[in-house]
C-alpha positions as CSV (number, residue, x, y, z in Angstrom):
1,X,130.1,82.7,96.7
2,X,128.9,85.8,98.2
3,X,130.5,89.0,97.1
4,X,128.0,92.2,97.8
5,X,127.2,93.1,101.2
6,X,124.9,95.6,101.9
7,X,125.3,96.4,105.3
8,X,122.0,98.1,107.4
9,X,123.7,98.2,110.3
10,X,126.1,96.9,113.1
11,X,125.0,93.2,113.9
12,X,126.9,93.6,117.4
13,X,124.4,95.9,118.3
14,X,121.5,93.3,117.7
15,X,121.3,92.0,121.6
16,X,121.9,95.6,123.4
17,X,120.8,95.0,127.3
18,X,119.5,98.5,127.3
19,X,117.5,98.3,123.7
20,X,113.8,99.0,124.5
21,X,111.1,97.1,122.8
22,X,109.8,101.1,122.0
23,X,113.1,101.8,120.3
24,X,113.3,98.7,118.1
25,X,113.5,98.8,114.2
26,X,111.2,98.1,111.8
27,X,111.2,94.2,110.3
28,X,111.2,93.6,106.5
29,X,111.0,90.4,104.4
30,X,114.6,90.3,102.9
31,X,113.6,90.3,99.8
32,X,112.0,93.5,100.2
33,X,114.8,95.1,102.0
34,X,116.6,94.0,98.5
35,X,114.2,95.2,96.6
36,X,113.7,98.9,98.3
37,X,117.5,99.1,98.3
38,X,117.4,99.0,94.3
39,X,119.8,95.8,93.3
40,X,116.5,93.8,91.9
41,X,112.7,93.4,91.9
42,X,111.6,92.3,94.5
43,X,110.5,89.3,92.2
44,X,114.1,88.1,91.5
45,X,115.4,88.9,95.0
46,X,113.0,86.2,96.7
47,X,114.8,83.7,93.6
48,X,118.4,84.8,94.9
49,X,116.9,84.0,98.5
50,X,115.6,80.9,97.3
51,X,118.6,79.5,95.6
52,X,121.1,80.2,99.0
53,X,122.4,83.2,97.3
54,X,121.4,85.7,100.4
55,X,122.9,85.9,103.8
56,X,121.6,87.8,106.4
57,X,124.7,88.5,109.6
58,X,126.9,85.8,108.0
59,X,123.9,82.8,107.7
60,X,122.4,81.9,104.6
61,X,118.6,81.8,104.3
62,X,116.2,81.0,102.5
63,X,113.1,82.4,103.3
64,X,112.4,85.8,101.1
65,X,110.3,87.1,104.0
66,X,113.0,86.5,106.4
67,X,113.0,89.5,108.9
68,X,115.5,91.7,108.6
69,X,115.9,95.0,110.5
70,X,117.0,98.1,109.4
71,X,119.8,99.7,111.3
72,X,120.6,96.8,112.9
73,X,121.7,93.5,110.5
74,X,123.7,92.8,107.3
75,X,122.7,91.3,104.4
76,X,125.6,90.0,101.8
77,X,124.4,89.3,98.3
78,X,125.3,87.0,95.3
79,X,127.5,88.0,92.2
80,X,124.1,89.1,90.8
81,X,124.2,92.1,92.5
82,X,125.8,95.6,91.1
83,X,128.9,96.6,92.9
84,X,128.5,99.8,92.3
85,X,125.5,102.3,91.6
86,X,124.1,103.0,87.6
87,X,122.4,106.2,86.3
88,X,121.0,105.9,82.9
89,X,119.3,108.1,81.0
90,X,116.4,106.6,78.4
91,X,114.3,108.3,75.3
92,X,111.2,106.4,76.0
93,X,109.1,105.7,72.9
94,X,105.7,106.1,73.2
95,X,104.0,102.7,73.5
96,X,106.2,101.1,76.0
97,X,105.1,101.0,79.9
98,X,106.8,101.9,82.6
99,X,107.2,99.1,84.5
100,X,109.6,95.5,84.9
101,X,106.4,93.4,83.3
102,X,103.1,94.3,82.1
103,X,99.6,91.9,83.0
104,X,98.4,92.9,79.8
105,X,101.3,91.2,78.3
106,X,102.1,94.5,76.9
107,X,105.6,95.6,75.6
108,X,107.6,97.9,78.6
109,X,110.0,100.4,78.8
110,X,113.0,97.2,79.3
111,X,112.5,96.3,75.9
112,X,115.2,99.4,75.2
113,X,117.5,97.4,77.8
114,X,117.5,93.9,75.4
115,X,121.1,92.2,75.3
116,X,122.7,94.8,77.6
117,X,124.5,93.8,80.3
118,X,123.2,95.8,82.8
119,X,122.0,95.0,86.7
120,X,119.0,95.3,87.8
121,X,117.5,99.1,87.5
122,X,114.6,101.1,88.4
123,X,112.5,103.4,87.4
124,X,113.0,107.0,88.6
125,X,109.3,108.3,88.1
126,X,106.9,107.6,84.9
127,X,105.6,108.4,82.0
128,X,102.6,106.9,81.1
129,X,102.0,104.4,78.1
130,X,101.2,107.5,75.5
131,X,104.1,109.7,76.9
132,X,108.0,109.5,75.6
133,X,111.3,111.0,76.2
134,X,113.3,111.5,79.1
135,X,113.1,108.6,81.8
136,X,115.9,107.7,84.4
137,X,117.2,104.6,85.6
138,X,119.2,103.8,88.5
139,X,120.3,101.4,91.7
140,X,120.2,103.8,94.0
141,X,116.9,104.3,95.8
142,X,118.1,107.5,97.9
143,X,119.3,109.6,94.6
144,X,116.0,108.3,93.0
145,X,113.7,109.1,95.8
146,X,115.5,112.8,96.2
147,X,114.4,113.0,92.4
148,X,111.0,112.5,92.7
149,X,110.4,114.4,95.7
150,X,107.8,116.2,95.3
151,X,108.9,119.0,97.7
152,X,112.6,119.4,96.6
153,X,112.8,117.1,93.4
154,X,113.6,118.9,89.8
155,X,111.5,120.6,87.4
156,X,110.1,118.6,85.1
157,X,110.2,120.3,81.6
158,X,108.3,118.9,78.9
159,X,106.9,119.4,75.2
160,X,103.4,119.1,74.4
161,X,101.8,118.9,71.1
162,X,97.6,120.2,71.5
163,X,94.7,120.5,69.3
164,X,94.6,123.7,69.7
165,X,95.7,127.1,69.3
166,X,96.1,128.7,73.0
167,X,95.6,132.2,73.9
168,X,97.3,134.6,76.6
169,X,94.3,133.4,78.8
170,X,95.1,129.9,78.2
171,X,99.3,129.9,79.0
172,X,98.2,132.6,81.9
173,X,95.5,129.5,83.6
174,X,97.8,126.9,83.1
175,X,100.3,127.9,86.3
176,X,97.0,128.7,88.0
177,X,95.7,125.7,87.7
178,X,92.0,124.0,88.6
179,X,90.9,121.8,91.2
180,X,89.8,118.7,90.3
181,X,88.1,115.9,93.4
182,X,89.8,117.6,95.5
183,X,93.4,117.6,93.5
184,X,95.2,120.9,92.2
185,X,96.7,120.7,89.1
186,X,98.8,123.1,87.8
187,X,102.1,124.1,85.9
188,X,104.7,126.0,86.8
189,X,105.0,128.0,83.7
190,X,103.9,127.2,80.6
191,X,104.7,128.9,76.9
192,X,104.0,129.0,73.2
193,X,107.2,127.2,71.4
194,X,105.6,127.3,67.9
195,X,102.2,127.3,65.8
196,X,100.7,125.1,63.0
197,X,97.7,125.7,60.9
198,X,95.3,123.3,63.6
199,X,97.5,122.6,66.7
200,X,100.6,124.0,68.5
201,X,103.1,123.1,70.8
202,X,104.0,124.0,74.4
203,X,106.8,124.2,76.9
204,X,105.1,122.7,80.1
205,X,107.2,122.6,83.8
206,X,106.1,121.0,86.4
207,X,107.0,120.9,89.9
208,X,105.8,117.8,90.6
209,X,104.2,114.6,88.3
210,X,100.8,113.5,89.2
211,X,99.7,110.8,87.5
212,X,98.8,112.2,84.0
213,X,98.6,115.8,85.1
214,X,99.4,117.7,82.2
215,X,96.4,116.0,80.1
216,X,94.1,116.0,83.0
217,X,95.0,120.1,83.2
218,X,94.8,120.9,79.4
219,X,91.9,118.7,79.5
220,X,90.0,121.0,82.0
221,X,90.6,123.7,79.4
222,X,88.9,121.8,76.4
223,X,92.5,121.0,74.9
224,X,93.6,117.5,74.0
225,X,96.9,116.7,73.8
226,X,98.5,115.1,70.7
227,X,101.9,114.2,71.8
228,X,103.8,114.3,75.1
229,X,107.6,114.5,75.6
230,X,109.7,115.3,78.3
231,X,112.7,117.1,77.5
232,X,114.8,117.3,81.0
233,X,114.6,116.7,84.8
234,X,116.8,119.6,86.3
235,X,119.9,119.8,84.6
236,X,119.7,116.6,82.3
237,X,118.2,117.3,79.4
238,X,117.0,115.1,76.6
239,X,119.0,116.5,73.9
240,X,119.8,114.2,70.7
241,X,119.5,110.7,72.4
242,X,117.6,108.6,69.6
243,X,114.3,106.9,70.6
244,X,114.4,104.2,72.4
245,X,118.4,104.6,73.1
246,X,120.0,104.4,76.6
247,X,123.2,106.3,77.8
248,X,125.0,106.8,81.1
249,X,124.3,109.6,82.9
250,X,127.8,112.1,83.7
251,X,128.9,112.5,86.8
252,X,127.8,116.2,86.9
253,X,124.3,115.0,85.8
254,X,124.1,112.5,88.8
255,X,125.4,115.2,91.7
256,X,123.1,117.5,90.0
257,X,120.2,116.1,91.0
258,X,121.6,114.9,94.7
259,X,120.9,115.6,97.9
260,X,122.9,118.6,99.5
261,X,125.0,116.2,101.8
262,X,124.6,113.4,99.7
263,X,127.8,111.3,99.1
264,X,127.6,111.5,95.1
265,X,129.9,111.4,92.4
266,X,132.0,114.5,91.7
């Protein structure tokens, strides 16, 4: 019944005479563990857990808060669970949230997944309700966490439609940046792509994506934006995908935005 293990560790190891209390792992609810590992929300793990589906060193339980410790057990997983990692690459349309459900009853960025036969996939970064284009999705919680590093993840290039028409001293502030409660926000470049008779539009790259950054920064300047879309992340770049369509990232695109070291796709 059981196909998908996911071993953490060496269970052999679990009663070692000379382990010290000092040197012991961490404990996590099962269910979490599945859940930070990428294979499903942590709202449909605790329902594989609950149905027998989950079995942590070779015993089924059914607890979703189970403890399980990192480095040390193995957990083995139901049919359910991907047998192998996903990278997928989304044009989000503006509208949708990022996120598995929405309180607000709200239409999300998995409506773009309907009738695909897909595992369970997370995703890599945000863009807010009003934002669209390029959004990854993957299994694989140490390739998506390298992404969004803020310290060695990928550019973040986008396209921004203002109100406006900026100057020299405007694109010259931008990577500058302000300070706001305590926050700097700033671009790593910015540029004039093209000019209308009221508005214009941008090339913005970031290093990192704080939580609406680029319209909290142009908002500092007096300049509202009018449309949002990012165009790549590193290497992978938007390019012709149609709104709302999904395709499989290459295996170039995936080892691109790896690790160094990182055992990846070639």
């Amino acid at each position: 019944m059981l196909a998908t293990t996911i071993t953490l560790g060496d269970p052999s190891r679990m009663h070692g005479k000379d382990k010290s209390k000092s040197d012991a792992p961490p404990r996590h609810g099962v269910a979490r563990v599945i859940s930070k590992l990428g294979l499903a929300s942590r709202t449909q793990a605790a329902q594989w857990v609950r149905d027998g589906r989950v079995m942590v060193n070779g015993r089924v339980v059914r607890d979703p808060e189970f403890p399980v410790r990192m480095g040390l057990d193995t957990v083995a997983c139901g049919n359910d669970v991907p047998a192998a990692y996903r990278f997928l690459a989304l044009n989000k349309p503006r509208g949708l949230v990022t996120s598995a459900r929405d309180e607000h009853g709200r239409d999300t960025v998995y409506r773009c997944f309907d009738g695909a036969d897909l595992p369970w996939l997370a995703p890599v970064g945000r863009l807010d309700k009003a934002s669209e284009g390029l959004l990854l999705f993957c299994n694989d919680p140490a390739w998506a966490a390298g992404v969004t590093d803020p310290a060695t993840g990928p550019d973040k290039t986008y396209h921004v439609q203002v109100d406006a028409i900026p100057d020299e001293a405007l694109l010259r502030s931008l990577p500058a940046g302000v300070v706001q409660q305590g926050e700097r926000l700033r671009a790593k470049s910015a540029r004039l792509l093209r000019v209308g008779d009221k508005n214009a539009w941008l090339e913005i790259v970031l290093v990192e994506g704080r939580n609406r950054q680029i319209r909290r920064l142009l908002a500092a300047f007096d300049v509202a934006v009018l449309r949002l879309v990012r165009v790549a992340i590193g290497a992978i770049a938007l390019g012709d995908l149609p709104k709302g369509q999904w395709r499989e990232l290459t295996a170039a695109e995936i080892s691109s935005l790896a690790r160094p070291g990182a055992d990846r796709p070639s």
